[in-house]
C-alpha positions as CSV (number, residue, x, y, z in Angstrom):
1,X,0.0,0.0,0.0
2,X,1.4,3.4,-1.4
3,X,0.7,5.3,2.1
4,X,1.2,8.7,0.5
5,X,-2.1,7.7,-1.7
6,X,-3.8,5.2,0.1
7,X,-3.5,2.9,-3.1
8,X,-2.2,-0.1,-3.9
9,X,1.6,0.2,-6.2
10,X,0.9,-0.9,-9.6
11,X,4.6,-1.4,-9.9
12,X,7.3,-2.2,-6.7
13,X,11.1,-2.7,-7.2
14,X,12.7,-3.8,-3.8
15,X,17.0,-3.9,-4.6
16,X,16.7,-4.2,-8.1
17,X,20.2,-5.0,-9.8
18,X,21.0,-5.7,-13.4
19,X,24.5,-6.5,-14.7
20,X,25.8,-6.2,-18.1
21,X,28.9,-7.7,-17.8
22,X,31.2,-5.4,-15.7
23,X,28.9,-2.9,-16.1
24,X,26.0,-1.9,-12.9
25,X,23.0,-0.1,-15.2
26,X,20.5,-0.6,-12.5
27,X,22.3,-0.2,-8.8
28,X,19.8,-1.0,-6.0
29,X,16.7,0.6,-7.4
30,X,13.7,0.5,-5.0
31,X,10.0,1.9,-6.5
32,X,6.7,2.0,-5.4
33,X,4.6,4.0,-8.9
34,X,0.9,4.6,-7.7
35,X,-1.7,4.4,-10.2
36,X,-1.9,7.5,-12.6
37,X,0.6,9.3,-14.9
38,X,4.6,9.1,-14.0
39,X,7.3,10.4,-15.8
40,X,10.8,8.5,-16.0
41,X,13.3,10.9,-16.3
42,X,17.2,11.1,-16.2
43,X,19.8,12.1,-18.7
44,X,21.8,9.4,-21.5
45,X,22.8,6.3,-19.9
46,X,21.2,6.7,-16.7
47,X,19.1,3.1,-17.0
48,X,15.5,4.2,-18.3
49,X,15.6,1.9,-20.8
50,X,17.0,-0.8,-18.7
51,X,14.6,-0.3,-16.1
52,X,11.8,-0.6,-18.5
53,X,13.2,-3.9,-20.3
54,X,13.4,-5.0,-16.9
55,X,9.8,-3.8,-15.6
56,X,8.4,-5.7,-19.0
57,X,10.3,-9.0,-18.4
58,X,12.3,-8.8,-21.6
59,X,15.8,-8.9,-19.6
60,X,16.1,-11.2,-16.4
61,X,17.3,-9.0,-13.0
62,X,20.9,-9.7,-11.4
63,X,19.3,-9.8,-8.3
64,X,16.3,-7.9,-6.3
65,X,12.4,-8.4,-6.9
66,X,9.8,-6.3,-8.5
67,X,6.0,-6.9,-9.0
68,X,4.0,-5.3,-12.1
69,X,0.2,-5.1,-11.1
70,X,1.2,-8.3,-8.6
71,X,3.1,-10.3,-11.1
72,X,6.9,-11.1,-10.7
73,X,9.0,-9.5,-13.3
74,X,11.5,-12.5,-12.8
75,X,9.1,-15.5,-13.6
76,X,5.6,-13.8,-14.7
77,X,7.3,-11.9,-18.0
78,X,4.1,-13.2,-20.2
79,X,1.3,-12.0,-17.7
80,X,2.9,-8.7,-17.8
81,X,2.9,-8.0,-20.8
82,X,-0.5,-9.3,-21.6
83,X,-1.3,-6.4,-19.1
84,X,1.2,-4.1,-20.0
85,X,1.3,-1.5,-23.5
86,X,4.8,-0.6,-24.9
87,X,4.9,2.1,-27.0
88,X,8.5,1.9,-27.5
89,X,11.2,5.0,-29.2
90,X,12.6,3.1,-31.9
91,X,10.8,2.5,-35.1
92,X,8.8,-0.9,-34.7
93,X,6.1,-1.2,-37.6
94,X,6.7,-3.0,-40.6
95,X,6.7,-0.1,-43.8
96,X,4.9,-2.8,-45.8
97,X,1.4,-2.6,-44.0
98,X,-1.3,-1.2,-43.7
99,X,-1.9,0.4,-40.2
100,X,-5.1,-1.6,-39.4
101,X,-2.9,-4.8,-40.6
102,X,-0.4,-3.6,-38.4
103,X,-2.3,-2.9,-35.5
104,X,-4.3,-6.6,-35.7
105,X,-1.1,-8.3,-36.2
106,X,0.2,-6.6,-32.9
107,X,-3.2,-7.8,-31.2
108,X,-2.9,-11.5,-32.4
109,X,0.6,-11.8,-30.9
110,X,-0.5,-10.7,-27.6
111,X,-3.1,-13.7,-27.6
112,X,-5.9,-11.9,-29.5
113,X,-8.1,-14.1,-31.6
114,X,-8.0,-12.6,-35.2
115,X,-11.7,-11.3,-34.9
116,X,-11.8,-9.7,-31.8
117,X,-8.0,-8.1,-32.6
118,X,-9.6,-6.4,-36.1
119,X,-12.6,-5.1,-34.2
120,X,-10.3,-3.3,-31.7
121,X,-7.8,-2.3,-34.5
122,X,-10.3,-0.3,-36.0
123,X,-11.2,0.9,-32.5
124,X,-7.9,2.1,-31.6
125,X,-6.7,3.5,-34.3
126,X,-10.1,5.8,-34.2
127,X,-8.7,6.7,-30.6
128,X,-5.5,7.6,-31.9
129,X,-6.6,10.0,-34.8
130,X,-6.0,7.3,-37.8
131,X,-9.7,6.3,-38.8
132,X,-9.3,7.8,-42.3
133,X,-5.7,6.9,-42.9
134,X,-5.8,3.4,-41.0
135,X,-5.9,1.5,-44.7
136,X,-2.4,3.5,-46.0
137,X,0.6,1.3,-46.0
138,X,2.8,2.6,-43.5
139,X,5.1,3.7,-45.5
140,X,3.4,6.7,-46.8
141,X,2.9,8.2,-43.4
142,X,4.7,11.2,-41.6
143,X,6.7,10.8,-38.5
144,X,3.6,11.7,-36.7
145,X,1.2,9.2,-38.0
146,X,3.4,6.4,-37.4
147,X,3.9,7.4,-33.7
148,X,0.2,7.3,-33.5
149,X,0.2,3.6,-34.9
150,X,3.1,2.8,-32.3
151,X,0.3,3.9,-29.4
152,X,-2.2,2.2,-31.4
153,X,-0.4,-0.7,-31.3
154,X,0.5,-0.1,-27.7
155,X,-3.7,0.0,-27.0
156,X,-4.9,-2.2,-28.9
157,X,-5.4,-5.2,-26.0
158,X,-6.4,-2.8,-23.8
159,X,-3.5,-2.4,-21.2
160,X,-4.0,-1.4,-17.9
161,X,-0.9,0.2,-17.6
162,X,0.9,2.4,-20.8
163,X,4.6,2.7,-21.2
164,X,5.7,5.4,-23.8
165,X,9.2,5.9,-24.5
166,X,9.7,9.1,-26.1
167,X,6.1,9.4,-27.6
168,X,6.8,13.2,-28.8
169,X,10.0,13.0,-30.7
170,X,10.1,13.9,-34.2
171,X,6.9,15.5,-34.1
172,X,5.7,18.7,-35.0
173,X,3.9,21.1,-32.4
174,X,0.1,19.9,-33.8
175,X,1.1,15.9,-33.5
176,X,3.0,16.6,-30.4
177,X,-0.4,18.3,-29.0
178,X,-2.3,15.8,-30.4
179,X,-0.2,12.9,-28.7
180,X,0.0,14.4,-25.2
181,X,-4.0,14.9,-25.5
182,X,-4.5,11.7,-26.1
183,X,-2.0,10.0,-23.4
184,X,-3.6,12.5,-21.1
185,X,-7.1,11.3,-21.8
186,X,-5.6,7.7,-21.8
187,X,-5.4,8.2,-18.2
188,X,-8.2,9.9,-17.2
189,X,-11.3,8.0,-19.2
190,X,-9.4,4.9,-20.3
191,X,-8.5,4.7,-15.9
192,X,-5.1,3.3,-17.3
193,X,-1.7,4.1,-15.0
194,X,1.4,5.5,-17.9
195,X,4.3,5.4,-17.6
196,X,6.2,8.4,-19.9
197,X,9.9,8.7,-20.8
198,X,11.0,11.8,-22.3
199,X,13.6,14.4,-22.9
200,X,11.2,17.0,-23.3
201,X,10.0,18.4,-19.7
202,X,7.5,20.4,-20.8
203,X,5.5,17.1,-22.6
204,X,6.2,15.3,-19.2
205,X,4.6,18.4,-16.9
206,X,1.5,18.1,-19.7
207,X,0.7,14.8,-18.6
208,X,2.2,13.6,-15.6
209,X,1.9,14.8,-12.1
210,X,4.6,12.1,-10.6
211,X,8.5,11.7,-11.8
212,X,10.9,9.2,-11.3
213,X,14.1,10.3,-11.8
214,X,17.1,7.7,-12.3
215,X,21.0,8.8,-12.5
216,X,24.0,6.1,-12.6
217,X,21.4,3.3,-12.5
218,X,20.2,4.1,-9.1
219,X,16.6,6.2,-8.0
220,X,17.2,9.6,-7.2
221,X,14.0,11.5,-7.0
222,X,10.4,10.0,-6.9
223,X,7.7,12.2,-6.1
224,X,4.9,14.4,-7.0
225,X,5.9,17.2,-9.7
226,X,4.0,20.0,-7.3
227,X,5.9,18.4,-4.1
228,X,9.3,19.0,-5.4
229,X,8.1,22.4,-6.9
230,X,7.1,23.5,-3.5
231,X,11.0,22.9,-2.0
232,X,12.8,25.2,-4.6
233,X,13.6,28.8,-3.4
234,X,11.7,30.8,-4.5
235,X,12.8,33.9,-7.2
236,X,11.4,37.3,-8.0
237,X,11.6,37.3,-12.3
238,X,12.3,40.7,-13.5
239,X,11.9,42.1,-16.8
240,X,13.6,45.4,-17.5
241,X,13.9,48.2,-20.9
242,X,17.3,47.8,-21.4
243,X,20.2,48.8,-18.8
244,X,19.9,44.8,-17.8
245,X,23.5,44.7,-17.3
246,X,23.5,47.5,-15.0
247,X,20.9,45.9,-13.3
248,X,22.8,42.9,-12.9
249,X,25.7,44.1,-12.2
250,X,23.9,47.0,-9.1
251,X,21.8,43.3,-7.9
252,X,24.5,41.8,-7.2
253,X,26.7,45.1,-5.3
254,X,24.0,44.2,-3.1
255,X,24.5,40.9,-2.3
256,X,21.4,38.9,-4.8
257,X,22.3,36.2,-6.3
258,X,21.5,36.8,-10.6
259,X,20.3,34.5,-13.0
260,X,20.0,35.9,-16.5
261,X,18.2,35.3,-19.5
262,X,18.6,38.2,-21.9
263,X,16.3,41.1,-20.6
264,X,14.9,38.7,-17.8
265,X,16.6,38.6,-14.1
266,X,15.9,36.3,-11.7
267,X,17.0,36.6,-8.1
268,X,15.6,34.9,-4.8
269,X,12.7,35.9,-3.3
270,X,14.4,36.1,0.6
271,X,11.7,37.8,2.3
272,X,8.7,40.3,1.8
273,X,11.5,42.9,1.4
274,X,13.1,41.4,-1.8
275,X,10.8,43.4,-3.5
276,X,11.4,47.1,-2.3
277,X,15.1,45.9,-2.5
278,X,14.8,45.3,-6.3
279,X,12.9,49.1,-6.8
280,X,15.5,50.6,-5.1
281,X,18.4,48.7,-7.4
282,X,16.4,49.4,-10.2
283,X,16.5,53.9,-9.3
284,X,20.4,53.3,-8.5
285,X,20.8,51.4,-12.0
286,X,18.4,54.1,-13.3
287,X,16.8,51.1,-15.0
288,X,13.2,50.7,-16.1
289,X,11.4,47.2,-14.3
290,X,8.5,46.3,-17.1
291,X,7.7,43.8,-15.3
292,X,8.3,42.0,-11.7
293,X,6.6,38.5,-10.7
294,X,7.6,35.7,-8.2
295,X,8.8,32.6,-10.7
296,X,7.0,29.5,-10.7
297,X,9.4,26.9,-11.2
298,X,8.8,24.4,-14.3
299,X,9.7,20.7,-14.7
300,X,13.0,21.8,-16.0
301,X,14.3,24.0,-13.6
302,X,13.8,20.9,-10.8
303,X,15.4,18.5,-13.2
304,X,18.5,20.9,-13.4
305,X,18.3,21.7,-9.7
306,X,18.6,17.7,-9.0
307,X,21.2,17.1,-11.3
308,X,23.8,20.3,-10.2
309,X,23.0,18.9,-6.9
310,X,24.2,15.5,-7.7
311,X,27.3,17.1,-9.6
312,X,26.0,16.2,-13.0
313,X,27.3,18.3,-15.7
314,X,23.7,18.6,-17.3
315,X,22.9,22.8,-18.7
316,X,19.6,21.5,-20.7
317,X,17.9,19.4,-22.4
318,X,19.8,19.1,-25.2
319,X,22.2,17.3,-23.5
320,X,19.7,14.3,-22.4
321,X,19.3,14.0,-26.6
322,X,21.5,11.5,-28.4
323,X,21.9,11.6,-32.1
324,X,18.2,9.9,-32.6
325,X,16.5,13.1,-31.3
326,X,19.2,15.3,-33.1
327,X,20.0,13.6,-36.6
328,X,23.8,14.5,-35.2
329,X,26.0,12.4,-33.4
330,X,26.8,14.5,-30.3
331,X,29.7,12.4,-29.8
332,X,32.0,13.5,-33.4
């Protein structure tokens, strides 16, 4: 029982290890995900993927136990993912069918009998935005459409629990609207728990209102999104008509802190005095405030926060994108 909640975990990790060789990619990794929408986050490397291979069944643990809606990921692999959706990053349809073929053939290998896995085929891809396109041959469709037919896939036995693995990338802001919609109404009418990997924070904050957050292979962070917004400082945002350097530069003679962002300053909100304190900065600098608001801090800027905290040379994120997101390799 998930205590914060009241609700029963619909996935537990208790010392969960996996080897590759030499190499540790998970290190000790304890969970408890309620139901609802959770984002997995962490930069390159950190074990997402690992975790979710392991979470499926598709890789056996070194050592440690783990339960997906009460079935062992060590021995119960098949009953998972008869329960499970994976909407995975890399490309997984076959270019030589038609969506609805692809989206019944993904039904029938999860146990489906051909009949009932045509009627929900047709279903799903109406769910997904594909109803008119769903006899096209997947290779005539854009980057958008075929990331719908992954979730289609993904649906079509009716999962209780979604896991998407980058379900934005490549897409343009329409599809990318589109696609968070529809995960977000995944959870709320189709009472279905996801599970949503990305690099973009703003897609996660969209739909999820957990994170997980995994660095070296071990848990760092796994809380609510609103929790962990709660325990960052607070900052006073500052938008000024030019003379922001001599803003910056009079802030700090007086002992603030400066974060900068062109024209935009951001400094801690210390007390109900930080305010007047700014004013009277601003007639020294003889510098015009626009605008002045307390900062609400996003997704990102607790990401960051976490990382610099755990000495992790992370400034964005562009660097949690490998060359798949990028079309360069970041490596050359």
């Amino acid at each position: 029982m998930d205590e914060e909640n009241g609700t029963t975990p619909v996935i537990t990790a208790r010392n969960l290890r996996k080897m590759y060789g030499p190499h540790l990619a998970l290190d000790d990794v304890n969970l408890d995900i309620p139901p609802g929408a959770v984002g997995i986050l962490g930069p390159n490397g950190a074990g997402k993927s690992t975790l979710f291979k392991c979470l499926l069944g598709l890789i056996t643990t070194t050592s440690g136990e783990g339960t997906v809606l009460g079935y062992n990921i060590r021995t119960e692999g098949d009953k998972i993912r008869s329960r499970i959706g994976y909407m995975p990053e890399y490309d997984a349809l076959d270019p030589s069918l038609s969506a609805i073929d692809q989206v019944r053939y993904a039904g029938e290998l999860l146990g489906m009998n051909p009949a009932h896995a045509t009627r929900r085929a047709h279903e799903v891809l109406q769910y997904v935005g594909l109803k008119d396109q769903r006899y096209r041959k997947i290779e005539t469709y854009s980057t958008g459409m075929k990331q719908a037919a992954k979730l289609a896939c993904a649906l079509v036995h009716d999962p209780d629990v979604l896991i998407c693995d980058e379900p934005t990338n490549g897409l343009d802001q329409r599809a990318r609207e589109f696609m968070l919609q529809t995960l977000r109404r995944t959870v709320s009418e189709g009472n279905r728990s996801v599970l949503m990997s990305s690099h973009v924070m703003d897609d996660v904050q969209e739909v999820c209102d957990r994170i997980v957050m995994i660095h070296k292979g071990r848990i760092v962070v796994q809380r609510r999104i609103e929790d962990l917004a709660r325990q960052i400082e607070r900052e006073i945002e500052i938008s000024v008509w030019g003379g922001a350097s001599r803003m910056q530069q009079e802030l700090e003679s007086r002992g603030f802190v400066v974060r900068r962002l062109g024209r935009v300053l951001r400094v801690d909100r210390a007390d109900d005095s930080t305010t007047r304190k700014i004013l009277e900065a601003a007639v020294a600098a003889d510098v015009q405030v626009r605008q002045m608001q307390e900062y609400e801090p996003d997704l990102e800027d607790i990401f960051l926060l976490i990382m610099e905290r755990l000495g992790a040379e992370v400034r964005g994120t562009s660097d949690l994108m490998t060359a798949a997101h990028t079309g360069v390799d970041l490596d050359e």
